[in-house]
mmCIF file of the N, C-alpha and C atoms, coordinates in Angstrom:
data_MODEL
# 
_entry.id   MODEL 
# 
loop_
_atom_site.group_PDB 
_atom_site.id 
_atom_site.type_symbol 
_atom_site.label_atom_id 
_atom_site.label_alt_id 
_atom_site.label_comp_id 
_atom_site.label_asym_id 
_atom_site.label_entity_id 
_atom_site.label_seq_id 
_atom_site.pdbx_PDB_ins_code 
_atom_site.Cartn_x 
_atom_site.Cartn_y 
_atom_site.Cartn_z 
_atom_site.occupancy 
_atom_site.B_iso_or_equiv 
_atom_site.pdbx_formal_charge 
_atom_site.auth_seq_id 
_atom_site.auth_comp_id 
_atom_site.auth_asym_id 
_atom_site.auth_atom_id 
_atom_site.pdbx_PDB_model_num 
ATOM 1   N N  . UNK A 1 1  ? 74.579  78.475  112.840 1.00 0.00 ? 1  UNK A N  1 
ATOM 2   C CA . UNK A 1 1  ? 74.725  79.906  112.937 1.00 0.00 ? 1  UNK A CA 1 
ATOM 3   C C  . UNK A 1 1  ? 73.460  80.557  112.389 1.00 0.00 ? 1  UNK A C  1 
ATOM 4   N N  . UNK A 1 2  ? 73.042  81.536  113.381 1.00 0.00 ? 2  UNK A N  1 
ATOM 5   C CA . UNK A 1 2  ? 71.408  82.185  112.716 1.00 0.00 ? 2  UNK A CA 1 
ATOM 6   C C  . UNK A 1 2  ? 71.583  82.837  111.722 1.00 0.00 ? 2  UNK A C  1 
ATOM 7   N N  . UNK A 1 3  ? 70.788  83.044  110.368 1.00 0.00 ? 3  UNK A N  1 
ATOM 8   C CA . UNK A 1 3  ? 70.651  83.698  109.166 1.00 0.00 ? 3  UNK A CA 1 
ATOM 9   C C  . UNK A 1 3  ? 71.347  85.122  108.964 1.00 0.00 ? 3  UNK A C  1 
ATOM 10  N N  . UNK A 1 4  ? 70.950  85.657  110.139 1.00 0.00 ? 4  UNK A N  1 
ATOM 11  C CA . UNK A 1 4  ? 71.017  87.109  110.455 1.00 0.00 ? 4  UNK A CA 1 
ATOM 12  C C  . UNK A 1 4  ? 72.552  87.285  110.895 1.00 0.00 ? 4  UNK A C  1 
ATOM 13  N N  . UNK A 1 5  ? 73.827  86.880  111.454 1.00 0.00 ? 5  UNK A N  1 
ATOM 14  C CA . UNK A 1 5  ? 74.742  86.943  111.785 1.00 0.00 ? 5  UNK A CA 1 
ATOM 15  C C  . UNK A 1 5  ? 75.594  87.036  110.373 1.00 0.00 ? 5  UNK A C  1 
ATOM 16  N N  . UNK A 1 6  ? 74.977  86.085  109.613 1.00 0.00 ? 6  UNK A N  1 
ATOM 17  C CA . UNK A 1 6  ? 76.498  86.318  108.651 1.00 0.00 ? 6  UNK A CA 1 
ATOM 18  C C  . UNK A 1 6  ? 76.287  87.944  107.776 1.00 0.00 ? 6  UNK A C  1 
ATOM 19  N N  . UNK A 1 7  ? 75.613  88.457  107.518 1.00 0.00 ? 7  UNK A N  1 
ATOM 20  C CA . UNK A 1 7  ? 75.609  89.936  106.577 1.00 0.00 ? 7  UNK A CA 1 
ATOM 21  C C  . UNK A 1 7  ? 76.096  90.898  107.601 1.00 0.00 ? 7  UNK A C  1 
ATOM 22  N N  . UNK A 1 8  ? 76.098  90.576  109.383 1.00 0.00 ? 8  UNK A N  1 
ATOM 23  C CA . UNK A 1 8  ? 76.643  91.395  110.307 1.00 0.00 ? 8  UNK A CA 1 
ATOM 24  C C  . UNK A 1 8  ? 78.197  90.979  110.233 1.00 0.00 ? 8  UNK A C  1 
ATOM 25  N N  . UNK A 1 9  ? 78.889  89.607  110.516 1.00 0.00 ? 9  UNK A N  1 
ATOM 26  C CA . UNK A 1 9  ? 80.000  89.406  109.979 1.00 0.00 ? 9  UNK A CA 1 
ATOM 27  C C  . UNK A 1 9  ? 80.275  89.838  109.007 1.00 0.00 ? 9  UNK A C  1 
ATOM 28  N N  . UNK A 1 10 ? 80.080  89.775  107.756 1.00 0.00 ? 10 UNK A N  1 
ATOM 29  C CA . UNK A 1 10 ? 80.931  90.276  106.702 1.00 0.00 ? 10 UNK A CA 1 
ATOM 30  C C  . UNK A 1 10 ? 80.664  92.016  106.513 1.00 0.00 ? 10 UNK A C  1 
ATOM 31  N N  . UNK A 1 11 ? 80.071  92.337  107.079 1.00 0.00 ? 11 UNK A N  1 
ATOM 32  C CA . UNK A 1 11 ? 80.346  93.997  107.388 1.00 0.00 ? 11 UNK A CA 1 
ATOM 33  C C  . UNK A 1 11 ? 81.167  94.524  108.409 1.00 0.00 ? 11 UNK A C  1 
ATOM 34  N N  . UNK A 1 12 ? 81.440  93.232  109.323 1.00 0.00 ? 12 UNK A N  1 
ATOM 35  C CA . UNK A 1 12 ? 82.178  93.921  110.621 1.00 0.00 ? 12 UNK A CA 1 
ATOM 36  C C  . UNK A 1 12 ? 83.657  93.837  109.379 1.00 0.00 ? 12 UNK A C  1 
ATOM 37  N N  . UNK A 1 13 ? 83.608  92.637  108.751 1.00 0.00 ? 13 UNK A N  1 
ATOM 38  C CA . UNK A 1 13 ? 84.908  92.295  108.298 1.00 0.00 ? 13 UNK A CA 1 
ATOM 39  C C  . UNK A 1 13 ? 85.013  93.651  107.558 1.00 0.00 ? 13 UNK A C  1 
ATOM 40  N N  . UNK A 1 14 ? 84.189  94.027  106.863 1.00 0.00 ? 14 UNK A N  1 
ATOM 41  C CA . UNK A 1 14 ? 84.383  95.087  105.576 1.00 0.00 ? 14 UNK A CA 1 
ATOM 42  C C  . UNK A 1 14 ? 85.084  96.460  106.096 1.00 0.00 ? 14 UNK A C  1 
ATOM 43  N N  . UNK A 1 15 ? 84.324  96.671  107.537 1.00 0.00 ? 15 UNK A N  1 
ATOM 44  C CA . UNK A 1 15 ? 85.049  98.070  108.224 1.00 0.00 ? 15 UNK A CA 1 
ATOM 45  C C  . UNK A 1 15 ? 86.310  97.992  108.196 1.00 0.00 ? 15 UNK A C  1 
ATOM 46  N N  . UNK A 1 16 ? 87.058  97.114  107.750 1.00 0.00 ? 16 UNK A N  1 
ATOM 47  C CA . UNK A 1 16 ? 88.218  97.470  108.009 1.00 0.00 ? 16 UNK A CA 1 
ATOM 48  C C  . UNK A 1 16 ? 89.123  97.992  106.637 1.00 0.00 ? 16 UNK A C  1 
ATOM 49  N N  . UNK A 1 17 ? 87.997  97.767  106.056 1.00 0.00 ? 17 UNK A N  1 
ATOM 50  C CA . UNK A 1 17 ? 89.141  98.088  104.523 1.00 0.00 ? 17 UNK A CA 1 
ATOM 51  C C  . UNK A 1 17 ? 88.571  100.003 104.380 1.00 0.00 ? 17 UNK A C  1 
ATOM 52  N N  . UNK A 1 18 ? 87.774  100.142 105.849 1.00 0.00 ? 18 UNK A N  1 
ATOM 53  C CA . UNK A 1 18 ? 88.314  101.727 105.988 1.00 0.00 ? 18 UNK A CA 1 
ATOM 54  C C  . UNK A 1 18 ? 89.000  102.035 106.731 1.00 0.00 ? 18 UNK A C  1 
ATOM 55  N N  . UNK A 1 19 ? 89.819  101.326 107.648 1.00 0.00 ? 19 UNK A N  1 
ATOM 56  C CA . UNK A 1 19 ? 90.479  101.622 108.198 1.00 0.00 ? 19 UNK A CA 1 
ATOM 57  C C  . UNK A 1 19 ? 91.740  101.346 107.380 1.00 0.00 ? 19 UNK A C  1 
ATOM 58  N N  . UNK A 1 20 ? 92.037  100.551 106.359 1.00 0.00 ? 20 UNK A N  1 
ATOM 59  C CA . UNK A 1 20 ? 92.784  100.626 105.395 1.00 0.00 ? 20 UNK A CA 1 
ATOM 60  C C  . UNK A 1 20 ? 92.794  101.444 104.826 1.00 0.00 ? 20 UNK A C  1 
ATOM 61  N N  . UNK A 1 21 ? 92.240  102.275 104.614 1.00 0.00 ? 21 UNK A N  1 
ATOM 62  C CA . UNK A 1 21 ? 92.173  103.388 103.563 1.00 0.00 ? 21 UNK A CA 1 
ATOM 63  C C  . UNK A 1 21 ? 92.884  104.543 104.476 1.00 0.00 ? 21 UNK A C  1 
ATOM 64  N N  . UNK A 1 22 ? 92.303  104.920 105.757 1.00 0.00 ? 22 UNK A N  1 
ATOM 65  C CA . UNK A 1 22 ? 92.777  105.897 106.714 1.00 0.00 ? 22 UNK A CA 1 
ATOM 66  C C  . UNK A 1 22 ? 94.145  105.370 106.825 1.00 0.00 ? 22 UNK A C  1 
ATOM 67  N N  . UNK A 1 23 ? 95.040  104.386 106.337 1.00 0.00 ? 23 UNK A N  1 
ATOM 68  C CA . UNK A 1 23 ? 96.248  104.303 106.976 1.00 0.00 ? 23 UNK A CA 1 
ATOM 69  C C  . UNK A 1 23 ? 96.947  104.312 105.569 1.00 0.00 ? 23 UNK A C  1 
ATOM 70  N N  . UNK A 1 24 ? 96.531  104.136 104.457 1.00 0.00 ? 24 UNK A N  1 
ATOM 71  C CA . UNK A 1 24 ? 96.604  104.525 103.543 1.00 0.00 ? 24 UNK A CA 1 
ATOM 72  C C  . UNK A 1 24 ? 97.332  106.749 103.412 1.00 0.00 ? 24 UNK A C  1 
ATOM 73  N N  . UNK A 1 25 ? 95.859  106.656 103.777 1.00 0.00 ? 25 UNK A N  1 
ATOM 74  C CA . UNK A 1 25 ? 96.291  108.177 103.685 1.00 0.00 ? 25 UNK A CA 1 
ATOM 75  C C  . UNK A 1 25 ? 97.103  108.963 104.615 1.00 0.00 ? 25 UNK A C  1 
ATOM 76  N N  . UNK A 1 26 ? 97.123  107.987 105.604 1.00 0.00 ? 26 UNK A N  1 
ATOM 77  C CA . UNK A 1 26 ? 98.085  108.860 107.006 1.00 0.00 ? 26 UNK A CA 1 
ATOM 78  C C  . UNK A 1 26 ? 99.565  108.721 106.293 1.00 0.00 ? 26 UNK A C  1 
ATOM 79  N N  . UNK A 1 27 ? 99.884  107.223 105.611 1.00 0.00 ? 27 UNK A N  1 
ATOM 80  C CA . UNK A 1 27 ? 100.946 106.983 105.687 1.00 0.00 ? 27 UNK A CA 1 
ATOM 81  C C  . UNK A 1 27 ? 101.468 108.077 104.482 1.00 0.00 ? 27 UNK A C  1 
ATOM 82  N N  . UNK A 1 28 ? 100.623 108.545 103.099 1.00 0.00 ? 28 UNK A N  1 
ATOM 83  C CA . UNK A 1 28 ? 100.883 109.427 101.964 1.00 0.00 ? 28 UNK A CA 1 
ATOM 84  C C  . UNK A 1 28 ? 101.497 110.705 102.097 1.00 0.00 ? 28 UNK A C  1 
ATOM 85  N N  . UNK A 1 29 ? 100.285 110.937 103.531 1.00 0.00 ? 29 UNK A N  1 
ATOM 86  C CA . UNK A 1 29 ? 100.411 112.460 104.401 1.00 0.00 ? 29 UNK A CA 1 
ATOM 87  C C  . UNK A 1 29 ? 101.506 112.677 104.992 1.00 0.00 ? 29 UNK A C  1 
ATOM 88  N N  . UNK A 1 30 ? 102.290 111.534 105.891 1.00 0.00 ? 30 UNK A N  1 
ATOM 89  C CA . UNK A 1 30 ? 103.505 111.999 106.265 1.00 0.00 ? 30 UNK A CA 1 
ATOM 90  C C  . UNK A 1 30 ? 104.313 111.471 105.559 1.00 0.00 ? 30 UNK A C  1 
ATOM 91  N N  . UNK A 1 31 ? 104.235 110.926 104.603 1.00 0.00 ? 31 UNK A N  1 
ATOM 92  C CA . UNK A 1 31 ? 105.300 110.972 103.449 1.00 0.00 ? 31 UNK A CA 1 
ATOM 93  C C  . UNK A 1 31 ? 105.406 112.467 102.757 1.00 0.00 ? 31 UNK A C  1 
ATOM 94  N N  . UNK A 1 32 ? 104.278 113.130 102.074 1.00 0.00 ? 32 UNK A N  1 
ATOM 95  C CA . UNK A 1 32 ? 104.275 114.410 101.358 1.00 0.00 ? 32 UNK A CA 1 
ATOM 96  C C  . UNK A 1 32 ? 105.127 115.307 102.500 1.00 0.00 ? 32 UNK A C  1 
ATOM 97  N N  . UNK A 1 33 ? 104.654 115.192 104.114 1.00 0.00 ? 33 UNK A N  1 
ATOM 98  C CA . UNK A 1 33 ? 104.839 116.143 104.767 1.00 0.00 ? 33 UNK A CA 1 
ATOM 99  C C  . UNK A 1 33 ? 106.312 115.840 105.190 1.00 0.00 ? 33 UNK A C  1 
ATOM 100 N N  . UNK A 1 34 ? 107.137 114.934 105.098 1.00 0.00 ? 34 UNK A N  1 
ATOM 101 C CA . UNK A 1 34 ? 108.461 114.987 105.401 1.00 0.00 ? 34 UNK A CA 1 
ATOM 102 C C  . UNK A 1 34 ? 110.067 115.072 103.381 1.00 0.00 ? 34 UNK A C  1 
ATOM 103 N N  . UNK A 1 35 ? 108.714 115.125 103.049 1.00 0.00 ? 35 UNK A N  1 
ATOM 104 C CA . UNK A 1 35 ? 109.509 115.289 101.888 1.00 0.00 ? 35 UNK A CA 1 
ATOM 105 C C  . UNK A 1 35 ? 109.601 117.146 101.573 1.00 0.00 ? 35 UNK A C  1 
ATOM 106 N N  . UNK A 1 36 ? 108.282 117.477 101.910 1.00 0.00 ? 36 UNK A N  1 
ATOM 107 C CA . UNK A 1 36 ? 108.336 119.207 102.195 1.00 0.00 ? 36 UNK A CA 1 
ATOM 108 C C  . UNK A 1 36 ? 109.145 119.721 103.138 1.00 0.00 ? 36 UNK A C  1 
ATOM 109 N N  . UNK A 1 37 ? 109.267 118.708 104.248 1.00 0.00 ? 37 UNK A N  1 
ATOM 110 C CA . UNK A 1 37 ? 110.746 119.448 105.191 1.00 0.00 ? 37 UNK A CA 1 
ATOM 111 C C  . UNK A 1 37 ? 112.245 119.255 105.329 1.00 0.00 ? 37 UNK A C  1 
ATOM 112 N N  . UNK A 1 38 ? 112.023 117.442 104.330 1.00 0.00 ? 38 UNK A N  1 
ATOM 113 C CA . UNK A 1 38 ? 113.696 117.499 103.938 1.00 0.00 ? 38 UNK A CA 1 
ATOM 114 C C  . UNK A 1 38 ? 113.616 116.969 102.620 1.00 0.00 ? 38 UNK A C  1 
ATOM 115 N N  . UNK A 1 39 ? 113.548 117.639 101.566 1.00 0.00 ? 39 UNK A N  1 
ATOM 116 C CA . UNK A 1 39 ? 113.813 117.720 100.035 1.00 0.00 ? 39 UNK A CA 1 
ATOM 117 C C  . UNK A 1 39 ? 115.190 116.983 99.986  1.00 0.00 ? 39 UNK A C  1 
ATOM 118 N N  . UNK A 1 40 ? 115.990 116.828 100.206 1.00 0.00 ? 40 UNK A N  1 
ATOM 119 C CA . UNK A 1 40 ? 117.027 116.098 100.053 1.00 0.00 ? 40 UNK A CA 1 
ATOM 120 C C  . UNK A 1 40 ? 117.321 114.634 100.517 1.00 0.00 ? 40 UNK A C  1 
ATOM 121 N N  . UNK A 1 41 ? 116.056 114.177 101.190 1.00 0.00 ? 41 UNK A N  1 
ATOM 122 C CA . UNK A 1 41 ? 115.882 112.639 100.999 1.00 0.00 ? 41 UNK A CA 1 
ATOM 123 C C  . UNK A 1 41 ? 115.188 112.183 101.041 1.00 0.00 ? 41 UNK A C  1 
ATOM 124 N N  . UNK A 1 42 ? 114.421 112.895 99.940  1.00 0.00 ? 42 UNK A N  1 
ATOM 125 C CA . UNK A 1 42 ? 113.008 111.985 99.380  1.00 0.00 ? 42 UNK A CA 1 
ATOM 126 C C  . UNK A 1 42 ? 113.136 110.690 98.718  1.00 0.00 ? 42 UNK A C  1 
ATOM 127 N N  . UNK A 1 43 ? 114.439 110.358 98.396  1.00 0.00 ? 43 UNK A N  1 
ATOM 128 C CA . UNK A 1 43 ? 114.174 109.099 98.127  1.00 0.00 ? 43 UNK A CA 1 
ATOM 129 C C  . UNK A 1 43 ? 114.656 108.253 99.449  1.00 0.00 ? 43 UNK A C  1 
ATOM 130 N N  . UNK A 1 44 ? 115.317 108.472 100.157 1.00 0.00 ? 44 UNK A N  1 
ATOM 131 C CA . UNK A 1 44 ? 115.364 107.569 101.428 1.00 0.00 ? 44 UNK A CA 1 
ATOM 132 C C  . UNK A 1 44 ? 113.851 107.644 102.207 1.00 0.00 ? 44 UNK A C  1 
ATOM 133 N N  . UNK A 1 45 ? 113.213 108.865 102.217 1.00 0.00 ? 45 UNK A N  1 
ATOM 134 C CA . UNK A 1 45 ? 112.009 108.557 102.733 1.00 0.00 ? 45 UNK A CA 1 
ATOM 135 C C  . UNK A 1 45 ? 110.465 107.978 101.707 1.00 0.00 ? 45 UNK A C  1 
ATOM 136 N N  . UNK A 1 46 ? 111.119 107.725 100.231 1.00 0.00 ? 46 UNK A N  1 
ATOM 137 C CA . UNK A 1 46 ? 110.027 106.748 99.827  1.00 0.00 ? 46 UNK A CA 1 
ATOM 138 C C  . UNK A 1 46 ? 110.604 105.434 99.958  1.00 0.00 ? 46 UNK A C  1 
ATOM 139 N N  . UNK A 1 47 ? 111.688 104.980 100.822 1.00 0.00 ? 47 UNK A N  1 
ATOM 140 C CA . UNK A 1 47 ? 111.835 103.590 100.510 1.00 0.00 ? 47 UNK A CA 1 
ATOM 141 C C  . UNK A 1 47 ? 111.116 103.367 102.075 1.00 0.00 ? 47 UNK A C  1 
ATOM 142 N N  . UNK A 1 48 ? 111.084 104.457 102.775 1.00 0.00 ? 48 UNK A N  1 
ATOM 143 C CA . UNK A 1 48 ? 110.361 104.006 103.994 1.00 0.00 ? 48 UNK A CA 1 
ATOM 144 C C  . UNK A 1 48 ? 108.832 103.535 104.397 1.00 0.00 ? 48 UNK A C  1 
ATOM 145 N N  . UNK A 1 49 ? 108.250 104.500 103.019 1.00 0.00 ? 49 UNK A N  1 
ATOM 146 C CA . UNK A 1 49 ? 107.077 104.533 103.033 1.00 0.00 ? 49 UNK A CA 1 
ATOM 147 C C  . UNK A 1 49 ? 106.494 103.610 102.391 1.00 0.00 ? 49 UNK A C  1 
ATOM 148 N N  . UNK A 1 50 ? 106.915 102.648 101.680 1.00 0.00 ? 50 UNK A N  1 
ATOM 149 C CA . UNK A 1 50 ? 106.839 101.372 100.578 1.00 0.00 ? 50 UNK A CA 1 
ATOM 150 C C  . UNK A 1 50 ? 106.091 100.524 101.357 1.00 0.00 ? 50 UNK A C  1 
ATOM 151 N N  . UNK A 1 51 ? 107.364 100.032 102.550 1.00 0.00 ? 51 UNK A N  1 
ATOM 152 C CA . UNK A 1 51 ? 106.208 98.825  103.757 1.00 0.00 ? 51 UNK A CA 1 
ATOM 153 C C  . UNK A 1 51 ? 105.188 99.333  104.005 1.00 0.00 ? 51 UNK A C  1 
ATOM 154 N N  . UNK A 1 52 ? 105.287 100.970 104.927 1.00 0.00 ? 52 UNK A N  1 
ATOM 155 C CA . UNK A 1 52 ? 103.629 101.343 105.105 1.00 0.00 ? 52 UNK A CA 1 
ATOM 156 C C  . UNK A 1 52 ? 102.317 100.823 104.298 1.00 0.00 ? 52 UNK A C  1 
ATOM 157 N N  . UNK A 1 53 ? 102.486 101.355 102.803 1.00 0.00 ? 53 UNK A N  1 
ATOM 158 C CA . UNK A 1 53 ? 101.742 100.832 101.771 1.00 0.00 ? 53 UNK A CA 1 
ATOM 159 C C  . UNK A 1 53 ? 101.520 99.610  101.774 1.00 0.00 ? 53 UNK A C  1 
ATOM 160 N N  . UNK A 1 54 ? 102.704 99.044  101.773 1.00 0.00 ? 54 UNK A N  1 
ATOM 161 C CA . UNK A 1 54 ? 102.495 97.424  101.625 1.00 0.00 ? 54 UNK A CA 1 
ATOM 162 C C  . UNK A 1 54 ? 101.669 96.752  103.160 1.00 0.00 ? 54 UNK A C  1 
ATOM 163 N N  . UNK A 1 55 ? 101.834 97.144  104.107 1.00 0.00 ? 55 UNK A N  1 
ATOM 164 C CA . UNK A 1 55 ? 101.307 96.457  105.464 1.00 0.00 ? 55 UNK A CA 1 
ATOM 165 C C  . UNK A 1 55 ? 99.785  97.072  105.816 1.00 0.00 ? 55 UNK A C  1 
ATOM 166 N N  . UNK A 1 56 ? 99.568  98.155  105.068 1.00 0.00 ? 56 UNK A N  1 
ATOM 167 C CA . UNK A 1 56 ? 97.946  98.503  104.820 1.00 0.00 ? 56 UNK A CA 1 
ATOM 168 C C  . UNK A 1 56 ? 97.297  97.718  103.627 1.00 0.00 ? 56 UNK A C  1 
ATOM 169 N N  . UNK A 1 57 ? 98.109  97.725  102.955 1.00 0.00 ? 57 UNK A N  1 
ATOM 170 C CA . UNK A 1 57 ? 97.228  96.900  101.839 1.00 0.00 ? 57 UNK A CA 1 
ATOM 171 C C  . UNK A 1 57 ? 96.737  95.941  102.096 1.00 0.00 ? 57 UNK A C  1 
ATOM 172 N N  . UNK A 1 58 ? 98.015  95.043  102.794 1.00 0.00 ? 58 UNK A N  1 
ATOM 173 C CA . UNK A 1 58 ? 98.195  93.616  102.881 1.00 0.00 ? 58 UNK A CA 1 
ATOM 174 C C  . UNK A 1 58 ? 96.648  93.426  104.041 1.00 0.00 ? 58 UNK A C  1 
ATOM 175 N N  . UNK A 1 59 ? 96.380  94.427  105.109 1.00 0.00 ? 59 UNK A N  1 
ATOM 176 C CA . UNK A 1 59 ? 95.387  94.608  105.918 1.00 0.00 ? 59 UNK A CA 1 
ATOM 177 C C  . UNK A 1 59 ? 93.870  94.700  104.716 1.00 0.00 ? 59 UNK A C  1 
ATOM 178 N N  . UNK A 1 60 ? 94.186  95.497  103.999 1.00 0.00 ? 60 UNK A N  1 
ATOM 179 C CA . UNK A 1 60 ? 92.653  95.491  103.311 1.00 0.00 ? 60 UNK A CA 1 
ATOM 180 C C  . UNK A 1 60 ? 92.281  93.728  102.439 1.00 0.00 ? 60 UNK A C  1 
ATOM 181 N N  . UNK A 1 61 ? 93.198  93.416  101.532 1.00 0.00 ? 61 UNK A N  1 
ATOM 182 C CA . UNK A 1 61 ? 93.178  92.284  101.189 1.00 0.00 ? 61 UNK A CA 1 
ATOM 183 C C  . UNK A 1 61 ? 93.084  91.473  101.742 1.00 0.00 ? 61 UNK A C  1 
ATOM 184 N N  . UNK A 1 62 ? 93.437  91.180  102.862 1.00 0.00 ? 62 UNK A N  1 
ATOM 185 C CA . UNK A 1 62 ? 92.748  90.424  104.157 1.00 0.00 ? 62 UNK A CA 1 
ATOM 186 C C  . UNK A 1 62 ? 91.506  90.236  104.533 1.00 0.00 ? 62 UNK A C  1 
ATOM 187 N N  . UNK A 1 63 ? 91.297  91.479  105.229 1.00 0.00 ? 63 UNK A N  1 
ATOM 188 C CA . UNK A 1 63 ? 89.767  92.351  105.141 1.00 0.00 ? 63 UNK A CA 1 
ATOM 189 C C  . UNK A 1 63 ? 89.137  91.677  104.359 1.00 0.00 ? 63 UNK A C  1 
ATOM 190 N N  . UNK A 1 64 ? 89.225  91.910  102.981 1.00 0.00 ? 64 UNK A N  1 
ATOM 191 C CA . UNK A 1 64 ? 88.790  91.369  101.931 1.00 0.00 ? 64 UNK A CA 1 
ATOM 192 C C  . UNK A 1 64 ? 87.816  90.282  101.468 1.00 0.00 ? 64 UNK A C  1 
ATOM 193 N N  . UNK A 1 65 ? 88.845  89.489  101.432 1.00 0.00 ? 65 UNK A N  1 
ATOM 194 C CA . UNK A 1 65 ? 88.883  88.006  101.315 1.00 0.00 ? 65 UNK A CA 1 
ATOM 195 C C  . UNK A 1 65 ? 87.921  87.652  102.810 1.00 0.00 ? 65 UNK A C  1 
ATOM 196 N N  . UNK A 1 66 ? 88.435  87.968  103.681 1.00 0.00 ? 66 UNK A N  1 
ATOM 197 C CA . UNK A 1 66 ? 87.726  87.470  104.719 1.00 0.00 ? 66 UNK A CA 1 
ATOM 198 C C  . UNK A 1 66 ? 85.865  87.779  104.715 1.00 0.00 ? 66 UNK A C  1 
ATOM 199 N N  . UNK A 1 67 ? 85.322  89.030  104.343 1.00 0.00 ? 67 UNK A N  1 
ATOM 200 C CA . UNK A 1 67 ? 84.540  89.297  104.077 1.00 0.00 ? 67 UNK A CA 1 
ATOM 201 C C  . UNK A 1 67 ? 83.413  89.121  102.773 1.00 0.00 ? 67 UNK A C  1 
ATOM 202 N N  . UNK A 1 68 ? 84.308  88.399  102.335 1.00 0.00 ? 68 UNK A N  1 
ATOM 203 C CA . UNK A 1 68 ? 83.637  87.759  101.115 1.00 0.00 ? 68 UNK A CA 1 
ATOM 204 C C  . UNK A 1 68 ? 83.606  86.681  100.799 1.00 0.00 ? 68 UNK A C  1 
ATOM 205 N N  . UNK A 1 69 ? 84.239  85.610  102.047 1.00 0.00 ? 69 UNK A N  1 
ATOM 206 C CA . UNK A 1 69 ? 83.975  84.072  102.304 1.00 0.00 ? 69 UNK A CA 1 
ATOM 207 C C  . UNK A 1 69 ? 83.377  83.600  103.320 1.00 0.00 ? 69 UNK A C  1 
ATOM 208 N N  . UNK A 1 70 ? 83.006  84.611  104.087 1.00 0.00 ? 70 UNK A N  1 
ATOM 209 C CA . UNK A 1 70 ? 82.063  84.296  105.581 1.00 0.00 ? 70 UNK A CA 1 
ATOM 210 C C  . UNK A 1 70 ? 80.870  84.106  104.817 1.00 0.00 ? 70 UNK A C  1 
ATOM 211 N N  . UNK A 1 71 ? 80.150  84.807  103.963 1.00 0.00 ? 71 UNK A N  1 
ATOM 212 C CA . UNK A 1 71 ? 78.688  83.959  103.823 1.00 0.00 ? 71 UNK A CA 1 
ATOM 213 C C  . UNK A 1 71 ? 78.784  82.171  103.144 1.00 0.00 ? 71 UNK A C  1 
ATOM 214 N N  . UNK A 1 72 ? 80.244  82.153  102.831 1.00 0.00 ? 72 UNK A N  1 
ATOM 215 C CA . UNK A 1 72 ? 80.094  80.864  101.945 1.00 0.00 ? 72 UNK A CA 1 
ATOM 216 C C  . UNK A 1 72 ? 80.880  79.653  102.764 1.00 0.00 ? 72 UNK A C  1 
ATOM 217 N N  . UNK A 1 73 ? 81.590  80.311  103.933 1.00 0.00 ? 73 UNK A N  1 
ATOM 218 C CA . UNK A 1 73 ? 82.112  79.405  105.023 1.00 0.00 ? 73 UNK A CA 1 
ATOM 219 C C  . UNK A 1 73 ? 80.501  78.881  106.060 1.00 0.00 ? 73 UNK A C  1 
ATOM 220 N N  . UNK A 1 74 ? 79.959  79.630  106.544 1.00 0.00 ? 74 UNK A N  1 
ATOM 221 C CA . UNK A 1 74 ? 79.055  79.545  107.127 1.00 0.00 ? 74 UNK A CA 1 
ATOM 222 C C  . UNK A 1 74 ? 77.588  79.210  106.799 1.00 0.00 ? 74 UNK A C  1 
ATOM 223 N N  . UNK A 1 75 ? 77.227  77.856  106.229 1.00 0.00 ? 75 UNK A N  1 
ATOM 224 C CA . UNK A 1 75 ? 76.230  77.896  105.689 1.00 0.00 ? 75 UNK A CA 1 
ATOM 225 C C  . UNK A 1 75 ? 75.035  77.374  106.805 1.00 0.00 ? 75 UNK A C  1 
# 
């Protein structure tokens, strides 16, 4: 593998822990924004929003890891 590919791999990998972040905040946003229109089940709608959190995260930590073992997988 040429020299030059792996710092382009592990940046392609890295973009994604912004796209983690954007799903991050989408998921906060319509959490705040459905708790402002039904106050009376904000807690049924934070148990909804828990996986969101958890299935973005689980995406950045991925991300992650992946991006920070491509220079040491690929020598």
């Amino acid at each position: 593998m040429p020299e030059g590919a792996k710092p382009i791999g592990a940046g392609a990998a890295t973009m994604a822990l912004a796209g983690a972040a954007v799903g991050i905040g989408h998921v906060s946003s319509s959490s705040i924004t459905f708790v402002a229109r039904n106050p009376s089940l904000a807690k049924q709608s934070f148990g909804y929003a828990i996986p969101g959190f958890a299935l973005t995260e689980a995406t950045a930590s991925s991300a992650s890891t992946m991006a920070s073992s491509i220079p040491f997988v690929f020598r």
